[in-house]
C-alpha positions in Angstrom: 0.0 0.0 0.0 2.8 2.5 0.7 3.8 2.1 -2.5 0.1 3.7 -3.8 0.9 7.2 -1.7 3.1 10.2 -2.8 5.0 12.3 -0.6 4.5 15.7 0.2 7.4 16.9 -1.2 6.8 15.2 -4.9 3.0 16.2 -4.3 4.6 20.0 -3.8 6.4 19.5 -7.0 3.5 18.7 -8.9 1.3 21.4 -7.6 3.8 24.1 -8.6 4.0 22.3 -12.1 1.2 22.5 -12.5 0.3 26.4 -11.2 3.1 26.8 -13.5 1.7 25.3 -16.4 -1.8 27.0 -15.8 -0.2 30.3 -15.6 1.4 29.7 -19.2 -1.7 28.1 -20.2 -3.5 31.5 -19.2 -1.0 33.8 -21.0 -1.2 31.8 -24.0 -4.9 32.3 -23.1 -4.6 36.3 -23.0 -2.8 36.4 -25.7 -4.8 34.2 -28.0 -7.8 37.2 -26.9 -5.8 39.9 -27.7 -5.2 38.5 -30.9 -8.7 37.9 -32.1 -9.4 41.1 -31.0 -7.1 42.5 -33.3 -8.6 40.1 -36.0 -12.2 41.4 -35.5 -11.0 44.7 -35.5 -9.0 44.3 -38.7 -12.4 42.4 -40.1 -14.4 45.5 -39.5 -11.7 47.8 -40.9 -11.6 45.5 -44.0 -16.0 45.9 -44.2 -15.7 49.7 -43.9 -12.9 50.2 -46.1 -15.1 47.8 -48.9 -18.3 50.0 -48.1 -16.3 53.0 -49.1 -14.8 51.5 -51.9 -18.6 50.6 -53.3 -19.3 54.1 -52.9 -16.0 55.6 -54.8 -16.8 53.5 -57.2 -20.5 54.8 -57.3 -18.9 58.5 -57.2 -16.4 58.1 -59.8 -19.5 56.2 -61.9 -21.3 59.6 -61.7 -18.2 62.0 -62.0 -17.8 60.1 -65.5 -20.8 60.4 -66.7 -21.0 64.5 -65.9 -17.4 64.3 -67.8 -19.0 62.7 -70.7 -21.3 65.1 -70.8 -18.9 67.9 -70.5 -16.7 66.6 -73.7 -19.8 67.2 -75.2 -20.3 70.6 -74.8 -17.4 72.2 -76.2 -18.3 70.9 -79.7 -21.9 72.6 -79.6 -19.9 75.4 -78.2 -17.3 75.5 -80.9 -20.3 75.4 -83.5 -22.2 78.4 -82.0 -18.9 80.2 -81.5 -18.1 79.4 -85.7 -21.4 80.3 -86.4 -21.4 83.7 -84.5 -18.2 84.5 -86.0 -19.6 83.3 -89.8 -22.8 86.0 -88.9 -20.4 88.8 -88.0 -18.0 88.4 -91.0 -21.6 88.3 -93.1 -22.3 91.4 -91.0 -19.9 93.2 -91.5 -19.8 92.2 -95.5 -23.4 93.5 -96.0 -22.1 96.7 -94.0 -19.5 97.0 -96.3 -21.7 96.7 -99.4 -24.0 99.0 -97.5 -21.2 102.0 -97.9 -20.2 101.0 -101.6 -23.7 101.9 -102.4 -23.9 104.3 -100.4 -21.0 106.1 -101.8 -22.1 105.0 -105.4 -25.4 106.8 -104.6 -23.3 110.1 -103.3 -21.0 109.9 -106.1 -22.4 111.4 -109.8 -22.5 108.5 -112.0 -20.9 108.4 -115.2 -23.0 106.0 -116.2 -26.0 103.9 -115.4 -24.0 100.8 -116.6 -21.2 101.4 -113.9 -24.3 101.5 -111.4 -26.5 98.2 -112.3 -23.2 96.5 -112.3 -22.1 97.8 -108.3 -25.6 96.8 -107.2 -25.7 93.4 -108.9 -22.4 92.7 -107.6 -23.2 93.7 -103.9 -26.5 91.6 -104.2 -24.4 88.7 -105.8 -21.2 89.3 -103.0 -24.0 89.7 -99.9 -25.7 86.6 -101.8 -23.0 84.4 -102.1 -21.4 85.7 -97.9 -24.9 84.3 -96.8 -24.3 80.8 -98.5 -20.9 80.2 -97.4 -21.6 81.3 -94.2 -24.7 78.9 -94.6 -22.6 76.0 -95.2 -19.7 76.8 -92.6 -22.4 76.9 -90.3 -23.5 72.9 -91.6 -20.1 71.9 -91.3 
């Protein structure tokens, strides 16, 4: 029977073992915690940070589409701006035609040949502005 028994001083040495062991159990323990802490942490980080990608990617959707429509633009802009430029040149063509005959009618005539032929040929240049301008304005 004696043989069935353990002293105190080996049952000593096993309890402190074993203390010993439970205390590096528990700081494996702690740490392990502190760890999936940090994981769930990261995991949530990870959610956010996908969230705001989904709604860059909504943002720079829309920010495209306003720049598509902005490329746009300019070319209706460049053809108002040719044809307002195509109106004054005709403008300022009839003005000119204006202060040929003008002059013509100020000036004595040496003939009513010389006359017919200014007017038809300020009708004809003022014709002939407008239908140029006309098809610049098409182009």
């Amino acid at each position: 029977m004696d043989n069935n028994f353990i002293t105190r001083q080996e049952h000593e040495e096993f309890a402190r073992r074993q203390d010993e062991e439970n205390k590096r159990q528990n700081h494996r323990i702690t740490t392990l915690e502190e760890m999936v802490k940090q994981v769930n942490s990261l995991t949530v980080s990870v959610e956010r940070m996908a969230i705001n990608m989904e709604n860059m990617l909504e943002v720079l959707k829309k920010q495209g589409e306003r720049i598509g429509a902005l490329e746009e633009e300019p070319d209706i802009s460049h053809e108002q701006i040719e044809l307002s430029v195509n109106v004054k040149n005709l403008l300022e063509s009839i003005k000119r035609q204006g202060e040929r005959i003008g002059r013509l009618e100020m000036a004595p005539v040496e003939s009513g040949r010389q006359v017919k032929s200014a007017i038809v040929t300020a009708v004809i240049s003022s014709v002939v502005g407008a239908v140029v301008g006309a098809v610049l304005m098409l182009m």
